[in-house]
C-alpha positions in Angstrom: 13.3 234.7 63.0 16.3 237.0 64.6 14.5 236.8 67.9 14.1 233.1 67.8 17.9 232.8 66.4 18.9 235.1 69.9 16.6 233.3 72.1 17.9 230.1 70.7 21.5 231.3 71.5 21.0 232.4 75.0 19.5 228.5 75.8 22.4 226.9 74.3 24.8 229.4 76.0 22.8 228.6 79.3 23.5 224.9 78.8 27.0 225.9 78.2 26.8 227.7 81.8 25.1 224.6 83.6 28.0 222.1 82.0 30.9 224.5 83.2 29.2 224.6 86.7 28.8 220.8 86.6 32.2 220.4 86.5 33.1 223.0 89.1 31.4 221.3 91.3 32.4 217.8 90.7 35.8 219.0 90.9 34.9 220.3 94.6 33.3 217.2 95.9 36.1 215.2 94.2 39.2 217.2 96.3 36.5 217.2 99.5 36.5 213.3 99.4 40.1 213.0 99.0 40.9 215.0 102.1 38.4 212.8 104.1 40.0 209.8 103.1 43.8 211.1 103.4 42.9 212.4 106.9 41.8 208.7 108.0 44.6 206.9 106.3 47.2 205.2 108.6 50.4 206.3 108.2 52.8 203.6 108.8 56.5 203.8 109.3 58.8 201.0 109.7 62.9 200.8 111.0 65.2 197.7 109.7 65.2 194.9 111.9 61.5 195.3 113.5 59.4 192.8 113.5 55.9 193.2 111.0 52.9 190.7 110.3 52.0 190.4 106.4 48.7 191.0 105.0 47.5 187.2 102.4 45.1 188.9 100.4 44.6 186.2 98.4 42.9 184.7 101.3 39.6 183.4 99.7 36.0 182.6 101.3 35.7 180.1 104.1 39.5 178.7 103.5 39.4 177.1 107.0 38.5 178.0 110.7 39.7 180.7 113.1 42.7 180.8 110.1 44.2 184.3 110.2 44.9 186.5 107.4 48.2 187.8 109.2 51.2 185.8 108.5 54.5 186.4 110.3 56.3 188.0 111.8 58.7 188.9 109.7 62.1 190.7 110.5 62.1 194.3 108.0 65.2 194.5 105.8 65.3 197.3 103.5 62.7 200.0 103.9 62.1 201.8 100.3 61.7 205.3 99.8 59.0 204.4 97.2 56.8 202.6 100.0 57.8 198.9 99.4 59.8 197.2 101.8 62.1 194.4 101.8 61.3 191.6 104.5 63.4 188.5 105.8 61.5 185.5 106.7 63.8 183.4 109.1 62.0 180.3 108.8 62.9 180.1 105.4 65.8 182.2 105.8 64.3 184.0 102.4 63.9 187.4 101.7 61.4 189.3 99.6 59.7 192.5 98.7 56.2 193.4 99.8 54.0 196.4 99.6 53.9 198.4 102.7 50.0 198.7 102.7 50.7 195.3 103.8 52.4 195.1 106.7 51.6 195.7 110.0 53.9 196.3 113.6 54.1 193.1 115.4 54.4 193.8 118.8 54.3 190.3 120.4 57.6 187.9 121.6 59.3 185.7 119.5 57.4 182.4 120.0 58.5 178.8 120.4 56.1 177.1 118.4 58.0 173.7 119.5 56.9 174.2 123.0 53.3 175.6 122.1 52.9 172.0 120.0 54.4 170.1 122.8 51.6 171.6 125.4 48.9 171.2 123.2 49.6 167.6 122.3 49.8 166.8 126.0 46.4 168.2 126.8 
């Protein structure tokens, strides 16, 4: 009975061993895949009064054809240390706060979209 009791004991403690090492190792692969994906991650950093395309996530399936899912550009207000930031549409001469994951630089000119109508009405 005593040695069935001990050999009893030295499985469970075993088990114990396996669980413990489970965990060490899931903690490893856990830190491992969050310094591959912080290594790839874009860091973005914007200045007031440059010029940034918003992200419409709520963009759903097949809403229309060659429509983008950049809107803007947009004039950056108020840059948060928090990583939202406060944009300025001047069409609507509104302004409102966004998640920075959002945004993107918009390195194109102002456009006139009077003129760009005007041209393609003509053609």
């Amino acid at each position: 009975m005593s040695a069935a009791g001990e050999r009893k004991m030295l499985q469970i403690n075993e088990l114990d061993e396996f669980r413990l090492q489970a965990y060490k190792n899931n903690k490893l692969y856990k830190e491992k895949v969050k310094r591959w994906h912080e290594r790839r991650l874009a860091h973005k950093s914007f200045v007031s009064g440059q010029q940034v395309l918003l992200f419409n996530s709520r963009l759903r399936l097949f809403p229309g054809k060659l429509k983008s899912r950049w809107s803007g550009p947009f004039v950056v207000k108020i840059m948060f240390p928090h990583g939202a930031v406060e944009i300025f549409d001047k069409l609507l001469n509104q302004a409102f706060k966004v998640n920075g994951q959002r945004l993107k630089h918009y390195f194109g000119d102002t456009v006139n979209r009077d003129a760009v109508i005007a041209v393609l009405a003509t053609t």
